[in-house]
C-alpha positions as CSV (number, residue, x, y, z in Angstrom):
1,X,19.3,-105.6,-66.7
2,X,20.8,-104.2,-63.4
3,X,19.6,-101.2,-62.1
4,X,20.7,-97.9,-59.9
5,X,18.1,-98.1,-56.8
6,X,17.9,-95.6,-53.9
7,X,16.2,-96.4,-51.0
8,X,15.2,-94.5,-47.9
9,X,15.6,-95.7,-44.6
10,X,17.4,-99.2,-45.6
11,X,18.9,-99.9,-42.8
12,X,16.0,-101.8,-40.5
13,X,12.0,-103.4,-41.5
14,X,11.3,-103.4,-44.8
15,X,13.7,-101.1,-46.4
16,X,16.4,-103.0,-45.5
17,X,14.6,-106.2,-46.2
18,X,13.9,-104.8,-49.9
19,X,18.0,-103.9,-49.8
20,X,18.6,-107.5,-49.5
21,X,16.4,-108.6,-52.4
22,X,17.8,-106.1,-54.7
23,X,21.4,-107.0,-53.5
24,X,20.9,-110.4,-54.2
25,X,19.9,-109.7,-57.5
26,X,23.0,-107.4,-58.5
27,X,21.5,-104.0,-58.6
28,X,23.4,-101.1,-57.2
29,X,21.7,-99.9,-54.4
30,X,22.2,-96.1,-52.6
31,X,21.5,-96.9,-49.1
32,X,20.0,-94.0,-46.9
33,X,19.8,-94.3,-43.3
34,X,20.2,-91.9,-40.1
35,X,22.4,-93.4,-37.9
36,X,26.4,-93.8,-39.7
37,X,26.9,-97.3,-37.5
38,X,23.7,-99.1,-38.8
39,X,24.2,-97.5,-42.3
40,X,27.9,-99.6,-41.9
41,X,26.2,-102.7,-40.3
42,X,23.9,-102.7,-43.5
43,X,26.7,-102.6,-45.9
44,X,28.6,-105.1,-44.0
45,X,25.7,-107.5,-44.1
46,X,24.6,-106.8,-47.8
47,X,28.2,-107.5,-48.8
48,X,28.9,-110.4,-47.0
49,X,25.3,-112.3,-48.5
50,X,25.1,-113.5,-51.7
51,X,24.8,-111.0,-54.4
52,X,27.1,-109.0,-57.0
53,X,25.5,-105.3,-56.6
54,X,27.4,-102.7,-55.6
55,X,26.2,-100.2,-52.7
56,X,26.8,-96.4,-51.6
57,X,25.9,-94.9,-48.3
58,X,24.9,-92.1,-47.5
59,X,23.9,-90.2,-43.9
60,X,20.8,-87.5,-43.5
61,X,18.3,-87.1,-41.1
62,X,14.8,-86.4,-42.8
63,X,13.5,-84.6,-40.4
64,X,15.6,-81.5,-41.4
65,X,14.9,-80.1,-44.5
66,X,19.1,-79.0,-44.8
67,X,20.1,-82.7,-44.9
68,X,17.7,-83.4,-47.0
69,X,19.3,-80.9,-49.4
70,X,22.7,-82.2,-48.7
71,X,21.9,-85.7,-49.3
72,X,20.4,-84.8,-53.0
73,X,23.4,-83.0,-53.4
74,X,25.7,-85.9,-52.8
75,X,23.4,-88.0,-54.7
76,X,24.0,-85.9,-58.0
77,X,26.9,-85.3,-57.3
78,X,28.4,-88.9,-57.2
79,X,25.8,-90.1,-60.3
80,X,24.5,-88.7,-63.3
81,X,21.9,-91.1,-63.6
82,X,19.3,-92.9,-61.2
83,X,16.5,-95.6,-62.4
84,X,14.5,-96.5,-59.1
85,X,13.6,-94.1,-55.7
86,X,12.3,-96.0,-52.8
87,X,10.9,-93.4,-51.1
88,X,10.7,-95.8,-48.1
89,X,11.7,-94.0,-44.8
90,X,8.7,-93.0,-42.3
91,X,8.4,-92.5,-38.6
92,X,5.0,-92.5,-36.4
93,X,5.7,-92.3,-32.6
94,X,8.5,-90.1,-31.7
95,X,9.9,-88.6,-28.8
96,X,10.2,-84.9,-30.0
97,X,7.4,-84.0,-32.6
98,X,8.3,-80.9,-33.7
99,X,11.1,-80.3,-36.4
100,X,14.2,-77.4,-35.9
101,X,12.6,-76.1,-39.1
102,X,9.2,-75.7,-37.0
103,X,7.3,-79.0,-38.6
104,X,5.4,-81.7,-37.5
105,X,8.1,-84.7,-37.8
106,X,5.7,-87.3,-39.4
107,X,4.8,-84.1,-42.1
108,X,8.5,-83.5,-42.5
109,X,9.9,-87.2,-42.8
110,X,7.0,-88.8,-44.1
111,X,5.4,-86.3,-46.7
112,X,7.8,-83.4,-47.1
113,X,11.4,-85.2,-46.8
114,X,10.5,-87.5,-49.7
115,X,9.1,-84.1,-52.1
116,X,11.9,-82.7,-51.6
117,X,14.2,-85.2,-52.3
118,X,12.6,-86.0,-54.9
119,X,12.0,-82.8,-56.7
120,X,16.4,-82.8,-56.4
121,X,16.8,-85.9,-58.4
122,X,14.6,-85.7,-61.0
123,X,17.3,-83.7,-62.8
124,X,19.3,-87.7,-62.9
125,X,15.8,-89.6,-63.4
126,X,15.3,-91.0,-67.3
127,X,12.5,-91.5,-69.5
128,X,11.3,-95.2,-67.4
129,X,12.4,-94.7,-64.1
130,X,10.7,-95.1,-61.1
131,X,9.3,-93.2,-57.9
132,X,7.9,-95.7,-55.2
133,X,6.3,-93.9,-52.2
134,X,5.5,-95.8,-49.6
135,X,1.8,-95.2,-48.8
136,X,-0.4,-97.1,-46.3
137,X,-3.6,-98.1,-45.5
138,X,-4.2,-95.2,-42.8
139,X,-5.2,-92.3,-44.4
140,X,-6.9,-89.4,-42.9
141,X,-8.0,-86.0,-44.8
142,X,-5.0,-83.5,-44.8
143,X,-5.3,-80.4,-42.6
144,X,-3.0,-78.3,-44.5
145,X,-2.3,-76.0,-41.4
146,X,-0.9,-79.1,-39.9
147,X,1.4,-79.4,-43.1
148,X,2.5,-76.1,-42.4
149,X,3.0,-77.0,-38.9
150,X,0.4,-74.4,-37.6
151,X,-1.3,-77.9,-35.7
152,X,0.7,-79.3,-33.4
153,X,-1.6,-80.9,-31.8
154,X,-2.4,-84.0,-33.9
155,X,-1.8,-87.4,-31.7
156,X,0.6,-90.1,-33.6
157,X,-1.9,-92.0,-35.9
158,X,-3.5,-88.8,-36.9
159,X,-0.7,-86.9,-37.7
160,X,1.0,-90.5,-39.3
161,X,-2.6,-91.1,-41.6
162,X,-2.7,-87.4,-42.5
163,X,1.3,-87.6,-43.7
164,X,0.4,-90.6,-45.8
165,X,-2.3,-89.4,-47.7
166,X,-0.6,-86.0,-48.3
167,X,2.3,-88.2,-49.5
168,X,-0.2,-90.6,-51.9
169,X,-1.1,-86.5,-53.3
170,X,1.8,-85.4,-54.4
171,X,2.7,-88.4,-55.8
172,X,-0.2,-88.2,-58.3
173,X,0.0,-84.2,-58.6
174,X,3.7,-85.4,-59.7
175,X,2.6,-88.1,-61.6
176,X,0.5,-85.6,-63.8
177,X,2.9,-82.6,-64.2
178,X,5.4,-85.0,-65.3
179,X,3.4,-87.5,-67.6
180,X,5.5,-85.9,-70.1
181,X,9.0,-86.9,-69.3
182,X,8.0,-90.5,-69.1
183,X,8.6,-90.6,-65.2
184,X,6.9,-93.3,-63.2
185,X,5.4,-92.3,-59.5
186,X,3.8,-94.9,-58.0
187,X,1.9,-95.3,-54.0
188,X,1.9,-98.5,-52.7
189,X,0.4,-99.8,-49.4
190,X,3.2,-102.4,-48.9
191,X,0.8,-104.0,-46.4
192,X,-0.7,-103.2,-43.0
193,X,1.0,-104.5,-39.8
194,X,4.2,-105.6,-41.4
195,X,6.8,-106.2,-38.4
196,X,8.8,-103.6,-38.6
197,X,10.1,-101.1,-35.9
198,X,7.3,-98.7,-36.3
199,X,4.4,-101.6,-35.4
200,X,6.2,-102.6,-32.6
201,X,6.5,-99.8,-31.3
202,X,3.1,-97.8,-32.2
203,X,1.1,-101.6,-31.6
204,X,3.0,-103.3,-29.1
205,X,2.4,-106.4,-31.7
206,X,5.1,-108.6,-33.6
207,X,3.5,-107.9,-37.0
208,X,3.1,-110.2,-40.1
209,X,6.7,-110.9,-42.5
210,X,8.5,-108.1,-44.0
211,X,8.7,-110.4,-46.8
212,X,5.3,-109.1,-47.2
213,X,6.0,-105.3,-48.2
214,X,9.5,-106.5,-49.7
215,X,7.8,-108.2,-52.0
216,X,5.4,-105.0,-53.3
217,X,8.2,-103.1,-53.2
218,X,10.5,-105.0,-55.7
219,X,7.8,-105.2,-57.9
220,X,7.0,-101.8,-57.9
221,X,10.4,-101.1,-58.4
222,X,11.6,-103.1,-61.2
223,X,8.2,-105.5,-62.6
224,X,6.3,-105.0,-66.0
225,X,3.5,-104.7,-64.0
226,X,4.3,-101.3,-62.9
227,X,5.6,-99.7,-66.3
228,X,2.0,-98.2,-66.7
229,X,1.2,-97.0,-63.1
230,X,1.7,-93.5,-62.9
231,X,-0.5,-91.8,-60.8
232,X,-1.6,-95.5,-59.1
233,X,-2.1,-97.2,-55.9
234,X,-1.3,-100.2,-54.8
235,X,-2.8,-101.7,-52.4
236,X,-0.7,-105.0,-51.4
237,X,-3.9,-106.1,-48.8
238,X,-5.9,-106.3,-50.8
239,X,-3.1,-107.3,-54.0
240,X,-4.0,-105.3,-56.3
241,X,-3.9,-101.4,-57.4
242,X,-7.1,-99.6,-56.3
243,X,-8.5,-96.4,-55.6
244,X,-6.6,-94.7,-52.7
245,X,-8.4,-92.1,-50.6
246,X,-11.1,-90.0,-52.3
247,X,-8.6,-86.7,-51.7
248,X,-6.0,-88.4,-53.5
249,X,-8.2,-88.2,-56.7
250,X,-9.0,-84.7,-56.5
251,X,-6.8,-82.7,-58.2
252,X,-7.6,-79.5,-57.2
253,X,-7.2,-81.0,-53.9
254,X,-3.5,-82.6,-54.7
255,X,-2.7,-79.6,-56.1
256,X,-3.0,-77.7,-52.7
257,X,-0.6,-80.5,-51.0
258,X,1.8,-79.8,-54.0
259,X,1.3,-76.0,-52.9
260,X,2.3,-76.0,-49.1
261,X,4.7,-78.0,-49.5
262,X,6.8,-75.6,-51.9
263,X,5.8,-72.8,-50.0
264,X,8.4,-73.8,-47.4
265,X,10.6,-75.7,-49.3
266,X,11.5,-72.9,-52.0
């Protein structure tokens, strides 16, 4: 059975290598992506591969909190039901890292972009469908002043560890409040040093295949494996779910993330 997939930041490393497995397989895919001529380069190339999906596009950067609004908007507005979100777009090394709305960018696209959007659609999310928030294997103890931008200061893999973890805790503070309407959120370490842009540019190294994290990601997305996993990690280095940071278990803790978060979001 084909399914309605969204997936952030599909238009280069592994999101757009997961776009082409899905594709391929005839799902309908809702293609995110910040830049309007690679969003159309991506549709161009999904539709002229092999596969019988369909695709919408849609335009928003992450790092401001009003197109993030605007894109759930669209979103809802164009379908009143969605079974998969890819929560897949992230950023470490930037040029400017400090939002308009006042945030640190890897907080705002990597942690905060994703709530939000989030939160929006679970109005068109079913009893069975499926969060997938791309985790990682770098995570670092949250300082929630840096969430609320009040630290600036925080070099790139500090700040990018610190994002991923407080993303991994929402995802299982979400995962509890919402065991109820049968909602699956799921973190998954798609694999460390995959080649995508981000390694390239944080590492200066090629990286191993994006088949690597595609692969997780599908799974996550659509495989029996994952019907049970709310609240999980997986961790595809190792291949297997596992514990993620201690933080991440600590509700109280998860709780807090949840907190901040919706104190600038509301």
């Amino acid at each position: 059975m084909t399914k309605k997939i969204l997936i952030t930041g599909a238009t280069d490393g592994i999101g757009l290598e997961t776009a082409k497995r899905l594709y391929s397989e005839g799902h309908t895919l809702l293609l995110h992506g910040r830049n309007a001529e690679k969003l159309e380069a991506t549709e161009r190339k999904l539709a002229d591969s092999t596969g019988a999906g369909l695709i919408y596009t849609y335009k928003a950067d992450l790092s401001r909190l009003a197109e993030v609004d605007s894109l759930a908007k669209a979103i809802t507005k164009e379908h009143e039901q969605l079974d998969v979100i890819i929560n897949n777009a992230g950023v470490m090394r930037v040029p400017e890292t400090i939002t308009q709305d006042g945030l640190d960018v890897r907080f705002a696209v990597n942690t905060v972009a994703p709530y939000l959007l989030t939160k929006h659609l679970l109005a068109i999310l079913r009893p069975g469908s499926r969060v997938v928030n791309l985790s990682s294997a770098a995570q670092a103890p949250v300082e929630l002043d840096a969430l609320r931008g009040k630290n600036l200061l925080l070099d790139d893999m500090s700040a990018y560890a610190q994002s991923k973890l407080a993303l991994t805790m929402w995802n299982n503070a979400l995962a509890s409040s919402h065991a109820s309407a049968g909602v699956i959120f799921v973190s998954v370490n798609p694999g460390s040093l995959l080649a995508s842009k981000m390694v390239k540019e944080g590492f200066g190294i090629a990286g191993k295949s994006l088949s690597i994290g595609a692969d997780a990601l599908v799974r996550a997305a659509l495989s029996e494996e994952f019907a049970n996993a709310s609240g999980q990690y997986f961790d595809n280095d190792k291949g297997r779910f596992g514990p993620p940071h201690s933080d991440a278990l600590d509700d109280q803790k998860c709780k807090a993330v949840v907190t901040v978060i919706e104190g600038f979001i509301a």
